[in-house]
N, C-alpha and C positions, 0 to 999 in steps of 0.2 A: 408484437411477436409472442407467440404462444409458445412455450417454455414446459416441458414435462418436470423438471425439476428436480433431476437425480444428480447433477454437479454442483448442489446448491449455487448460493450469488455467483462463483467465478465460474462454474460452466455456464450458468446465464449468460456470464460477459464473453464467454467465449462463443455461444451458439447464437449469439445476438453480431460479432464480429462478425460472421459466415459470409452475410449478407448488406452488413452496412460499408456503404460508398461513400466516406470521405477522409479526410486525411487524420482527424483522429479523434477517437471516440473517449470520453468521460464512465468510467465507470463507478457506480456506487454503491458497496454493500447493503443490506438491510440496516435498518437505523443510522443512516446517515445524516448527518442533520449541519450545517453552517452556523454560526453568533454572530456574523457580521456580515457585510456586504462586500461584494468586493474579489471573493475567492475566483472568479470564473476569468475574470481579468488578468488576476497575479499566475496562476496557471496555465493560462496561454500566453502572456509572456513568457515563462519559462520555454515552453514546449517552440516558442518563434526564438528563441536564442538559443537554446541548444539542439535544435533538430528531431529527428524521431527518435524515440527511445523510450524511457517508462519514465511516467514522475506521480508522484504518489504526493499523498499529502503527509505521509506519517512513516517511517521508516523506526525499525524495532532488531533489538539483537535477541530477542528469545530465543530457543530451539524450537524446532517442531514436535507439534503436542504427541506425533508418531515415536517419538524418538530416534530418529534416520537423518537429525543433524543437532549435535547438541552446541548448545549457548556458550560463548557469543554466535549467534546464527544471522548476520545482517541482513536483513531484506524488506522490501516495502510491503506496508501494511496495504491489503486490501479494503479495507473501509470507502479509501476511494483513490482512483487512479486515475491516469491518465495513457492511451498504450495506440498507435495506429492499429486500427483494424487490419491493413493488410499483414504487419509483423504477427498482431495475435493469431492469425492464420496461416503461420510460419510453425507456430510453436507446434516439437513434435509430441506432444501429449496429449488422448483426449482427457477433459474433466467432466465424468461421471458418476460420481458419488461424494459423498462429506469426506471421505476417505482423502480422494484425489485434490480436493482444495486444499486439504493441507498440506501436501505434498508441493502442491503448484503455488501456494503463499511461502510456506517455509521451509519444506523437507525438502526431498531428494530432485525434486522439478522445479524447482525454486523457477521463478518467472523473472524475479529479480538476478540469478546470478544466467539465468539464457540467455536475459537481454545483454547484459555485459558481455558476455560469452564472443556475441555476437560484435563487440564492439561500439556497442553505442550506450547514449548515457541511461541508467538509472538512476534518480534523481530523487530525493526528496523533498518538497517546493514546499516552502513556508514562508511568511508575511516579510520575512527578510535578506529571505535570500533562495540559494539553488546548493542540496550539499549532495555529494557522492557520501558511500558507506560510510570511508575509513574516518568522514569527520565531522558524521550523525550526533555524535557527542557533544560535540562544537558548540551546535545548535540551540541557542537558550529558551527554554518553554515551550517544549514541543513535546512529544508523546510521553504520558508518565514523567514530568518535569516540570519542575518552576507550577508556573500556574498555566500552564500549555495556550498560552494566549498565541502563539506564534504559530498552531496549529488552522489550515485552512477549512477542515475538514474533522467534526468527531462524530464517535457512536458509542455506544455503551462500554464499551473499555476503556473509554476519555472516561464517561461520564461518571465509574467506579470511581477512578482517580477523584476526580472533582469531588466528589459527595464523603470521602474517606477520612480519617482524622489522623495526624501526622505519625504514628506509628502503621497503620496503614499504608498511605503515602508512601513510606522508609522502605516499607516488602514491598511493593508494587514496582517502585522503581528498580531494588536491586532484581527483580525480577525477569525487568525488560534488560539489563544491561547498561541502563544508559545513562 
Protein backbone atom coordinates (compact mmCIF):
# COMPACT_ATOMS: atom_id res chain seq x y z
CA UNK A 1 0.00 0.00 0.00
CA UNK A 2 1.42 3.31 -0.95
CA UNK A 3 0.96 5.72 1.97
CA UNK A 4 1.56 9.62 1.33
CA UNK A 5 2.43 10.09 4.93
CA UNK A 6 0.86 13.05 6.42
CA UNK A 7 -0.76 10.82 9.60
CA UNK A 8 2.52 9.51 10.19
CA UNK A 9 2.64 5.39 11.69
CA UNK A 10 -1.03 5.67 12.95
CA UNK A 11 -2.64 7.29 9.86
CA UNK A 12 -0.66 4.59 8.09
CA UNK A 13 -2.60 2.00 10.23
CA UNK A 14 -5.58 3.68 9.76
CA UNK A 15 -5.42 4.17 5.76
CA UNK A 16 -3.90 0.70 5.43
CA UNK A 17 -7.39 -0.48 7.70
CA UNK A 18 -9.59 1.00 4.65
CA UNK A 19 -8.98 -1.80 2.81
CA UNK A 20 -7.81 -4.83 4.70
CA UNK A 21 -10.25 -7.88 4.94
CA UNK A 22 -9.74 -9.73 8.00
CA UNK A 23 -10.58 -10.12 11.29
CA UNK A 24 -7.64 -8.21 12.80
CA UNK A 25 -4.82 -6.56 11.87
CA UNK A 26 -1.26 -6.02 13.83
CA UNK A 27 -0.05 -2.79 13.79
CA UNK A 28 3.56 -1.58 14.23
CA UNK A 29 5.10 1.77 14.76
CA UNK A 30 8.52 2.66 13.38
CA UNK A 31 11.22 0.92 15.34
CA UNK A 32 9.50 -1.77 16.38
CA UNK A 33 11.49 -4.51 17.08
CA UNK A 34 10.77 -8.23 19.40
CA UNK A 35 13.89 -10.03 21.86
CA UNK A 36 12.07 -13.08 21.82
CA UNK A 37 9.98 -15.51 19.99
CA UNK A 38 6.78 -16.02 20.68
CA UNK A 39 5.04 -12.52 20.74
CA UNK A 40 2.50 -13.30 17.67
CA UNK A 41 1.26 -16.35 19.58
CA UNK A 42 0.76 -14.66 23.15
CA UNK A 43 -1.25 -11.90 21.29
CA UNK A 44 -3.62 -13.71 19.40
CA UNK A 45 -4.35 -15.57 22.34
CA UNK A 46 -5.23 -12.72 23.90
CA UNK A 47 -7.29 -11.24 20.97
CA UNK A 48 -9.09 -15.35 20.79
CA UNK A 49 -10.07 -14.76 24.55
CA UNK A 50 -11.29 -11.74 24.79
CA UNK A 51 -12.89 -10.70 21.55
CA UNK A 52 -12.52 -7.61 19.40
CA UNK A 53 -11.24 -4.75 20.87
CA UNK A 54 -7.58 -3.03 21.14
CA UNK A 55 -4.51 -4.93 22.74
CA UNK A 56 -1.46 -3.24 22.71
CA UNK A 57 1.62 -4.48 23.90
CA UNK A 58 2.54 -1.42 26.23
CA UNK A 59 0.13 0.59 27.95
CA UNK A 60 1.42 4.25 29.50
CA UNK A 61 -0.24 6.84 31.88
CA UNK A 62 1.56 10.01 30.30
CA UNK A 63 -0.43 13.04 29.16
CA UNK A 64 -0.39 14.01 25.69
CA UNK A 65 2.65 15.81 24.44
CA UNK A 66 -0.53 18.49 23.12
CA UNK A 67 -1.43 19.11 26.52
CA UNK A 68 -5.42 18.38 25.94
CA UNK A 69 -5.16 15.40 28.68
CA UNK A 70 -2.86 15.63 31.46
CA UNK A 71 -0.97 12.59 33.37
CA UNK A 72 -2.29 10.16 34.65
CA UNK A 73 -3.48 9.80 31.06
CA UNK A 74 -4.07 5.78 30.50
CA UNK A 75 -3.86 4.58 27.17
CA UNK A 76 -2.03 1.97 24.84
CA UNK A 77 1.05 2.78 23.42
CA UNK A 78 1.21 2.63 19.86
CA UNK A 79 4.53 1.00 19.22
CA UNK A 80 2.51 -1.93 18.41
CA UNK A 81 -1.23 -3.03 18.53
CA UNK A 82 -3.50 -5.07 17.86
CA UNK A 83 -7.31 -3.39 16.67
CA UNK A 84 -9.98 -5.21 13.78
CA UNK A 85 -9.73 -3.33 10.84
CA UNK A 86 -13.39 -3.00 10.54
CA UNK A 87 -13.55 -1.18 14.27
CA UNK A 88 -10.62 1.05 13.00
CA UNK A 89 -12.95 1.97 10.23
CA UNK A 90 -15.48 3.01 12.87
CA UNK A 91 -13.27 5.40 14.39
CA UNK A 92 -14.68 8.87 13.91
CA UNK A 93 -11.39 10.65 13.34
CA UNK A 94 -9.41 11.12 10.22
CA UNK A 95 -5.41 10.83 11.26
CA UNK A 96 -3.61 13.32 9.02
CA UNK A 97 -0.87 14.92 10.46
CA UNK A 98 1.83 14.19 13.63
CA UNK A 99 -0.58 16.55 15.13
CA UNK A 100 -3.48 14.10 14.88
CA UNK A 101 -1.50 10.83 16.18
CA UNK A 102 -1.13 12.40 19.30
CA UNK A 103 -4.33 13.15 19.75
CA UNK A 104 -5.51 9.54 18.44
CA UNK A 105 -2.54 7.76 20.93
CA UNK A 106 -3.03 10.01 23.97
CA UNK A 107 -4.86 13.31 23.73
CA UNK A 108 -8.42 14.26 22.97
CA UNK A 109 -9.14 11.05 20.37
CA UNK A 110 -7.64 8.81 22.57
CA UNK A 111 -8.29 5.32 20.42
CA UNK A 112 -7.82 3.68 23.67
CA UNK A 113 -10.52 5.30 25.71
CA UNK A 114 -13.14 5.00 22.02
CA UNK A 115 -12.58 1.62 22.04
CA UNK A 116 -13.73 1.41 25.73
CA UNK A 117 -16.29 3.91 25.00
CA UNK A 118 -17.56 1.57 22.76
CA UNK A 119 -17.54 -1.16 25.22
CA UNK A 120 -15.08 -3.47 24.39
CA UNK A 121 -11.91 -4.46 25.81
CA UNK A 122 -8.62 -2.37 25.62
CA UNK A 123 -6.08 -4.36 26.78
CA UNK A 124 -2.46 -4.45 27.37
CA UNK A 125 -0.99 -8.05 26.49
CA UNK A 126 2.20 -8.98 28.14
CA UNK A 127 4.13 -12.35 28.49
CA UNK A 128 1.87 -12.92 31.61
CA UNK A 129 -1.04 -11.87 31.36
CA UNK A 130 -4.15 -9.48 29.76
CA UNK A 131 -4.48 -6.09 31.95
CA UNK A 132 -7.38 -3.32 31.49
CA UNK A 133 -6.04 0.46 32.62
CA UNK A 134 -6.92 0.69 36.24
CA UNK A 135 -4.22 -2.24 36.82
CA UNK A 136 -1.49 -1.29 34.15
CA UNK A 137 0.52 -0.82 37.42
CA UNK A 138 -0.03 -4.24 38.54
CA UNK A 139 1.92 -5.41 35.85
CA UNK A 140 5.60 -6.26 36.56
CA UNK A 141 8.27 -5.15 33.93
CA UNK A 142 6.59 -3.84 31.34
CA UNK A 143 6.97 -0.31 29.91
CA UNK A 144 9.46 1.92 31.78
CA UNK A 145 9.63 -0.78 34.69
CA UNK A 146 11.48 -3.49 36.34
CA UNK A 147 13.73 -4.63 33.56
CA UNK A 148 10.48 -4.64 30.90
CA UNK A 149 11.14 -8.28 30.21
CA UNK A 150 7.42 -8.79 30.24
CA UNK A 151 7.11 -6.31 27.39
CA UNK A 152 5.93 -8.22 23.91
CA UNK A 153 6.92 -5.55 21.85
CA UNK A 154 9.73 -2.51 22.03
CA UNK A 155 11.02 0.71 20.27
CA UNK A 156 13.13 3.43 21.04
CA UNK A 157 11.46 4.60 24.26
CA UNK A 158 12.07 0.88 25.71
CA UNK A 159 15.20 1.15 24.49
CA UNK A 160 16.05 4.77 26.36
CA UNK A 161 14.98 2.90 29.34
CA UNK A 162 17.21 0.09 28.75
CA UNK A 163 20.51 1.87 27.95
CA UNK A 164 19.86 4.61 30.98
CA UNK A 165 21.56 4.53 34.34
CA UNK A 166 19.31 4.36 37.56
CA UNK A 167 18.80 8.02 38.27
CA UNK A 168 17.55 7.98 34.72
CA UNK A 169 15.59 5.03 35.11
CA UNK A 170 13.94 6.91 38.46
CA UNK A 171 12.61 10.14 35.86
CA UNK A 172 11.66 8.01 33.16
CA UNK A 173 9.52 6.04 35.18
CA UNK A 174 7.99 8.80 37.26
CA UNK A 175 7.41 10.19 34.02
CA UNK A 176 5.29 7.43 32.44
CA UNK A 177 3.23 7.04 35.76
CA UNK A 178 3.71 3.81 36.39
Amino acid sequence: IVYPGNGWDIGAHQYSARDCDCEFALFGSSRTHFKRAGWLRRITEAMKCHGNGLYGTAGSYEGCPLGDRPSPNPHIRTTFYALPPALFRSYPHEIASRFDCFKAESGEWSITTWVASQGLPALMVTWDGEYDSSVWRNAPNTFRKGDQSNMLAFDRHSDTYDAAIPEQRSELERGTYG
